[in-house]
RODOMI-838987 format. One line per field, with one value per residue (C-alpha): residue number from 1; residue in three letters; chain; y, x, z. Coordinates in steps of 0.02 Angstrom, whole numbers. Example, Ala and Ser with C-alpha at 12.3 -4.5 7.8 and 13.67 -1.06 7.14 Angstrom:
REM RODOMI-838987
pos = 1,2
code = ALA,SER
unit = A,A
py = -225,-53
px = 615,684
pz = 390,357
//
This chain:
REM RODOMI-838987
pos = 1,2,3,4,5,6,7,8,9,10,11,12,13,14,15,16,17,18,19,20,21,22,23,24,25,26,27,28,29,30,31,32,33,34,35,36,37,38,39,40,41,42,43,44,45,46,47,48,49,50,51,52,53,54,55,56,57,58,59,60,61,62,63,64,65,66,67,68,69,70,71,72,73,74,75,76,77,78,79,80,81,82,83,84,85,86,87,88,89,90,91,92,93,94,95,96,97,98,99,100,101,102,103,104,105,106,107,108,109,110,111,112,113,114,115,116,117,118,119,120,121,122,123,124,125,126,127,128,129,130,131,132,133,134,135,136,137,138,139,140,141,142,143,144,145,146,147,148,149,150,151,152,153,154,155,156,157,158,159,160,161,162,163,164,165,166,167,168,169,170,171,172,173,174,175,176,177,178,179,180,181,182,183,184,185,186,187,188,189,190,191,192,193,194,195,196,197,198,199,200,201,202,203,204,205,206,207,208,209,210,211,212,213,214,215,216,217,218,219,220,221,222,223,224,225,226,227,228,229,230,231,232,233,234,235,236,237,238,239,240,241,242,243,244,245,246,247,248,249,250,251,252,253,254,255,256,257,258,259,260,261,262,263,264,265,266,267,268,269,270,271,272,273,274,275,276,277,278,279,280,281,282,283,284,285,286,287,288,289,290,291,292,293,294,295,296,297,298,299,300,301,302,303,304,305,306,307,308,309,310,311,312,313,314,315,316,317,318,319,320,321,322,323,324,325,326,327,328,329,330,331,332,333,334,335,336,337,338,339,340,341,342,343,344,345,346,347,348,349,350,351,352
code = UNK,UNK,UNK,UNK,UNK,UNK,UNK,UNK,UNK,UNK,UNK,UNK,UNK,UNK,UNK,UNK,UNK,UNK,UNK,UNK,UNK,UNK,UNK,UNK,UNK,UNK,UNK,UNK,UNK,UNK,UNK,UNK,UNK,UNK,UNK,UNK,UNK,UNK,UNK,UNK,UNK,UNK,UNK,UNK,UNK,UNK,UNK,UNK,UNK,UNK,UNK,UNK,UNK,UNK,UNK,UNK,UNK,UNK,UNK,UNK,UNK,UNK,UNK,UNK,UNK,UNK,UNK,UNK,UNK,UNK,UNK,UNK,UNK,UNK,UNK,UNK,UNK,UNK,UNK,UNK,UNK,UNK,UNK,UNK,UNK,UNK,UNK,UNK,UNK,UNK,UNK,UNK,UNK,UNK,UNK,UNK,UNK,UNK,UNK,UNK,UNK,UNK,UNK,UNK,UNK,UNK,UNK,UNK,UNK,UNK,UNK,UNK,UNK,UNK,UNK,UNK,UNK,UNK,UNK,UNK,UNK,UNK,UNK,UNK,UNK,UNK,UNK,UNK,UNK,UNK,UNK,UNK,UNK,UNK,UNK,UNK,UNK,UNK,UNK,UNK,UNK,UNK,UNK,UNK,UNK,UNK,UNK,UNK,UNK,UNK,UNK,UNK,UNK,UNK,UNK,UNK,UNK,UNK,UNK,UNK,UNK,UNK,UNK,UNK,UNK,UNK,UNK,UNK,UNK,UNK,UNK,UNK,UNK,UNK,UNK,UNK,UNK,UNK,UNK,UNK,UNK,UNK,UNK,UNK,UNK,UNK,UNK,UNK,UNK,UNK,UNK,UNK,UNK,UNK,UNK,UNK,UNK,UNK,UNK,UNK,UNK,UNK,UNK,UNK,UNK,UNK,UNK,UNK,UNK,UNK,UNK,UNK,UNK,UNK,UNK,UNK,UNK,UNK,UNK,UNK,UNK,UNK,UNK,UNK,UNK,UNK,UNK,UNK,UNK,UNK,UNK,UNK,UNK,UNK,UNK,UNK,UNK,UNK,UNK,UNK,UNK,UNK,UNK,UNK,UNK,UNK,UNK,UNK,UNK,UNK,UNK,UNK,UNK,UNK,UNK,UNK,UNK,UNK,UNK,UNK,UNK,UNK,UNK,UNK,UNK,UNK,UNK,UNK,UNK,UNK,UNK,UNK,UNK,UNK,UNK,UNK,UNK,UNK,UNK,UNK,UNK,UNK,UNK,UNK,UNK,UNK,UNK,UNK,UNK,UNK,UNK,UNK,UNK,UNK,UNK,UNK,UNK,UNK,UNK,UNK,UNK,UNK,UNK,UNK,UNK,UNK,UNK,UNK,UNK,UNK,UNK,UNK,UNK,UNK,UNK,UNK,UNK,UNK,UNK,UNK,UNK,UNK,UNK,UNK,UNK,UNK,UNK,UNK,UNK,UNK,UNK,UNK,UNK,UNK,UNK,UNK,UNK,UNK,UNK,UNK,UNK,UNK,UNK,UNK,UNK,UNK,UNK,UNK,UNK,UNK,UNK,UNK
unit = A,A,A,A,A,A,A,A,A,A,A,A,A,A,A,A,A,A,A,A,A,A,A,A,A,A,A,A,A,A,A,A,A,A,A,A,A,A,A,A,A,A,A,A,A,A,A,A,A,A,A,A,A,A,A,A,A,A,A,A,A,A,A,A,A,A,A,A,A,A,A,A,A,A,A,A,A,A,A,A,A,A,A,A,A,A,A,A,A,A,A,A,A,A,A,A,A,A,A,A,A,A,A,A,A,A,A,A,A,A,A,A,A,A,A,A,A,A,A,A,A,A,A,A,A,A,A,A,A,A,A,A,A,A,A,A,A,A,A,A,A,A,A,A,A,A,A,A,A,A,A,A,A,A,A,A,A,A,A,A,A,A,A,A,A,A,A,A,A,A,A,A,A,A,A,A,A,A,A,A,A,A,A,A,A,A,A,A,A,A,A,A,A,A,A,A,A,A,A,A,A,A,A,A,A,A,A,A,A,A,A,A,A,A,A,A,A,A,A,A,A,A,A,A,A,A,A,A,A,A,A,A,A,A,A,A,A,A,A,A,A,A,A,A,A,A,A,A,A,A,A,A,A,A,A,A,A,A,A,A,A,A,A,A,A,A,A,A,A,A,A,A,A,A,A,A,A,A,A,A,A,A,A,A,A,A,A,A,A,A,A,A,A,A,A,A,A,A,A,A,A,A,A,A,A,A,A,A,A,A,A,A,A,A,A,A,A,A,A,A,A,A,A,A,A,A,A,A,A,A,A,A,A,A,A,A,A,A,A,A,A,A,A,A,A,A,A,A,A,A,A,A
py = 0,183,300,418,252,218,389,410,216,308,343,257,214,315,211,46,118,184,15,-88,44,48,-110,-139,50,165,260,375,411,432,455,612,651,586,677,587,695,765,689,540,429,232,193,314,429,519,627,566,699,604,676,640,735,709,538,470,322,233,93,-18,55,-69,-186,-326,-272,-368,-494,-385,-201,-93,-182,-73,-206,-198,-4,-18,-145,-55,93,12,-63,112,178,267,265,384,386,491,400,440,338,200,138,-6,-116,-188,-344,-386,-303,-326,-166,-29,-133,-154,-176,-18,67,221,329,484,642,735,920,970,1051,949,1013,951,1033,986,1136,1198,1391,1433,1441,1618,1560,1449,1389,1338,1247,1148,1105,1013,902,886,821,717,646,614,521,401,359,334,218,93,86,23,-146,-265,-390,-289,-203,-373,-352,-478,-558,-416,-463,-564,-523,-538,-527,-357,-313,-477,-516,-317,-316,-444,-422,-232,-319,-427,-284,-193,-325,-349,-180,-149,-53,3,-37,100,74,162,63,-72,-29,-3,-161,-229,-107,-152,-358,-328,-247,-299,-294,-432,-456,-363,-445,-286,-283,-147,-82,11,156,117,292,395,584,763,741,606,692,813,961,1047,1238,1328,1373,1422,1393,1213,1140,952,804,731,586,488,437,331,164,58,4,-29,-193,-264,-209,-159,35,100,114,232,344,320,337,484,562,486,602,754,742,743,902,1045,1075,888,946,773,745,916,869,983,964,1108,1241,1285,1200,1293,1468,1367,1308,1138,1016,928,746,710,825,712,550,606,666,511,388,471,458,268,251,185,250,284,187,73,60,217,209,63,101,283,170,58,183,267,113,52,236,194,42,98,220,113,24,159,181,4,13,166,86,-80,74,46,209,388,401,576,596,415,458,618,512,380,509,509,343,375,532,442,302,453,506,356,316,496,457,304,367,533,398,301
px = 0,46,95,-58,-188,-107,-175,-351,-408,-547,-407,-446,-328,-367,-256,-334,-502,-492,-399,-557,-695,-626,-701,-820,-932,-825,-973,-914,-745,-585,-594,-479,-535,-611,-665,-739,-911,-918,-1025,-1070,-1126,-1089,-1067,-927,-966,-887,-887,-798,-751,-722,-667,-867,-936,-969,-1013,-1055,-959,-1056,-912,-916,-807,-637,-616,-704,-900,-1053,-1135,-1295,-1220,-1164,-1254,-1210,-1258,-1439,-1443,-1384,-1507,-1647,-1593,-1580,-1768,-1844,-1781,-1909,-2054,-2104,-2000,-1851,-1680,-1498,-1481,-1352,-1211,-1117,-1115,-926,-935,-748,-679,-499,-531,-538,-522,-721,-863,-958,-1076,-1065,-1224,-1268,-1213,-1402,-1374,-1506,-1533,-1529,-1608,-1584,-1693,-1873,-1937,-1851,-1782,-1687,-1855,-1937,-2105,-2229,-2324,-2163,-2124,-2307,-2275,-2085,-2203,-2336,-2207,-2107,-2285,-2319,-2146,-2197,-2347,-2283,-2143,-2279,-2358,-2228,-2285,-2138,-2161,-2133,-1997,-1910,-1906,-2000,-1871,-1789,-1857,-1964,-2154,-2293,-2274,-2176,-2195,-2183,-2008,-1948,-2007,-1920,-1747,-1753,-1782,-1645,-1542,-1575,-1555,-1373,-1322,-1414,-1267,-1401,-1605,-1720,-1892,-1966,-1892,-1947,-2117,-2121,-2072,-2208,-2350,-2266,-2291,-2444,-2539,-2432,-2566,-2628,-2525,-2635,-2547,-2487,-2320,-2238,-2043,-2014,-1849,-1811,-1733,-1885,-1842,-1820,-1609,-1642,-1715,-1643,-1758,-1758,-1773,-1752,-1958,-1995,-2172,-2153,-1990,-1987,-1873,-1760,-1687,-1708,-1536,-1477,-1559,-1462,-1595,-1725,-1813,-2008,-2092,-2253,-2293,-2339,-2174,-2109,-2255,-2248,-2053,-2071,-2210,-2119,-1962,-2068,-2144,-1951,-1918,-1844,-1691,-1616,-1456,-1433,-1635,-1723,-1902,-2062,-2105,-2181,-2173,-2335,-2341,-2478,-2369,-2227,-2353,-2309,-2461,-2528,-2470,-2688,-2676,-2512,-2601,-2731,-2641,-2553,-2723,-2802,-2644,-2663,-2822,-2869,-2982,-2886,-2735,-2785,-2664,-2569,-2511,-2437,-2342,-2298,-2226,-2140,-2036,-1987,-1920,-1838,-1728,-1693,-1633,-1517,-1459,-1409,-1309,-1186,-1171,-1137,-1020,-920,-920,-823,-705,-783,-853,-821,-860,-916,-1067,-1100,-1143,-1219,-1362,-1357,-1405,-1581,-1633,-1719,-1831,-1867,-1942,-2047,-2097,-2172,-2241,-2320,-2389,-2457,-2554,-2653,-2706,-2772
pz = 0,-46,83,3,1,211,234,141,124,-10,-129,-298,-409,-584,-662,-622,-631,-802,-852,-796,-866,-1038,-1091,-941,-964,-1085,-1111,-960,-1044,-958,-774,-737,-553,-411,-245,-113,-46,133,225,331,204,254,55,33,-144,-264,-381,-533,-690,-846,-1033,-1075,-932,-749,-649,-461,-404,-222,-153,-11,137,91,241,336,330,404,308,224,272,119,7,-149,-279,-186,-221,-394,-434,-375,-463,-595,-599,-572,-720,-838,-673,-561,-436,-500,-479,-560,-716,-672,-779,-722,-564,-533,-407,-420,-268,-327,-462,-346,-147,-132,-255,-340,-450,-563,-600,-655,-567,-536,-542,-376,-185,-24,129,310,416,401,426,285,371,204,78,112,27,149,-17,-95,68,46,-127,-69,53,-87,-198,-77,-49,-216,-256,-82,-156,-322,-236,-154,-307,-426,-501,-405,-546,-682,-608,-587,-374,-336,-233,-177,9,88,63,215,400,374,555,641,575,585,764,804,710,798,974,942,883,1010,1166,1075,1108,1254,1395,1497,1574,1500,1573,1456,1307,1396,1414,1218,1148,1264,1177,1034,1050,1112,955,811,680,577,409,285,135,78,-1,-106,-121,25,39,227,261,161,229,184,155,44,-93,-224,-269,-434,-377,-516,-515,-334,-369,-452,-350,-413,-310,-459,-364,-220,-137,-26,-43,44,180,8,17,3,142,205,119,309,374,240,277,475,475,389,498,664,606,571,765,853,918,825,919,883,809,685,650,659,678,666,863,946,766,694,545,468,479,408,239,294,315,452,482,462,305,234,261,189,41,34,47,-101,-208,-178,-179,0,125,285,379,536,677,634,834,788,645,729,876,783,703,865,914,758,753,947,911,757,888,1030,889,849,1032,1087,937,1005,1195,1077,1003,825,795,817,987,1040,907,943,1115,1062,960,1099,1208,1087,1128,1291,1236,1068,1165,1293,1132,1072,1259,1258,1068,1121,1297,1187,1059,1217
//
């Protein structure tokens, strides 16, 4: 190894990679940069410049990685299979599987040209109607998601289909007994509400994101009045699912409170000043896009999802207490899983 590579394990060889890509994609051209984003992203990305234009390369971290983790090949598939539908994705290239090229396997797609926002309650657009249309949008591309015909699309064993909740429940309760460093009553008292009304399977099954949120969309904003998402990112967690826990894990992050400084909620604003809708007025939005007449056992779903992040959470922190992760924001979000799981305690007691 390099000095340079000993330093920055994200280096890629140009050399190599333009070697392999001549023959495997050389539509791209001839790779003459590439610069790793900022960011925290676990699939580290870059942004490739080539002779023909301008690319996005998403790798596996190089090293020893858990069995379904990073699962790039997952991403660029379903990429891949939304081409051409609804739901607006980067075009995508070339999937490489032979970790010897570059250290770890990897995709190219196409570098989308868009905004990201982070904060839900979206401070930096002056215009309260232009903030309603970005939810009305972000709605319409959920909706859209569930409804993509999984045969068609060639997904239909991209996951398991039926007893969604049953077999996340438990994997979560696992997850989270396997980190557990500490008693928290009132996690406790969740995974018992939780086991107690899991709902009856349904039998619905569509392709579900697993991270649906604000800062995983690109906007188009070049018309204020008609701002458009033009890709969805980051669909590493992507599998078939049960459509509810896009939509509750979406609403469960809009209740945290505004102040979180990683996962700025909507808690305690006044959404209606802000042009933002109401969680009622979202569902509702989102029911009549798919044509169904309400949601039963929203608590459920709602609760689920507070427990789910908790548990994702207590992860990274058992993780740092091992000396595997960067360990002061580790215990920052660690210190998150006891007021998500008030939260979902407090959510569950008004619905009472």
């Amino acid at each position: 190894m390099s000095k340079d590579n000993a330093k920055a394990p994200h280096v890629i060889d140009l050399a190599v990679l333009n070697s392999y890509l001549s023959s495997a994609c050389p539509s791209i051209g001839h790779v003459e940069s590439a610069d790793k984003f900022a960011g925290g992203q676990s699939n580290p990305t870059f942004k490739l410049t080539t002779d023909n234009g301008v690319y996005v390369l998403r790798r596996q971290p190089p090293g020893k990685l858990l069995k379904s983790a990073h699962a790039v090949d997952r991403e660029f598939r379903v990429i891949n299979a939304l081409q051409g539908s609804e739901v607006p994705v980067p075009k995508a290239y070339h999937l490489c599987v032979d970790a010897s090229v570059i250290g770890s396997m990897f995709y190219i797609m196409a570098y989308v040209e868009g905004d990201i926002f982070w904060n839900s309650a979206l401070p930096e657009i002056a215009s309260s109607t232009t903030r309603g249309v970005m939810y009305d949008e972000m709605n319409r591309v959920l909706a859209a998601l569930h409804s993509v015909d999984i045969e068609s699309a060639g997904l239909r064993d991209y996951g398991k289909p039926g007893s969604y909740f049953e077999r996340q429940l438990s994997r979560w309760t696992k997850q989270y007994r396997a980190s557990e460093l500490e008693h928290i009553e009132e996690i406790e008292s969740l995974i018992q509400y939780l086991e107690a009304n899991l709902p009856k399977d349904d039998g619905q099954v569509s392709l579900v994101h697993g991270d649906f949120r604000l800062d995983n969309m690109m906007f188009d904003m070049s018309d204020p009045k008609k701002p458009s998402v033009v890709a969805v990112l980051d669909w590493e967690l992507s599998t078939l699912g049960h459509p509810y826990a896009d939509l509750a894990y979406q609403c469960m992050q809009l209740r945290l409170p505004s102040n979180i400084a990683h996962a700025a909620g909507l808690g305690g604003l006044d959404r209606e000043q802000l042009g933002i809708p109401s969680e009622q007025e979202y569902i509702n939005a989102y029911c009549e896009r798919r044509g169904i007449d309400g949601i039963s056992n929203w608590t459920f779903y709602l609760a689920f999802s507070f427990f789910r992040l908790a548990a994702i959470l207590q992860g990274v922190v058992k993780r740092a207490h091992d000396g595997n992760a960067s360990s002061e924001k580790a215990m920052q979000l660690g210190a998150m899983v006891r007021p998500l799981a008030q939260i979902a305690n407090q959510t569950i007691h008004q619905s009472e």
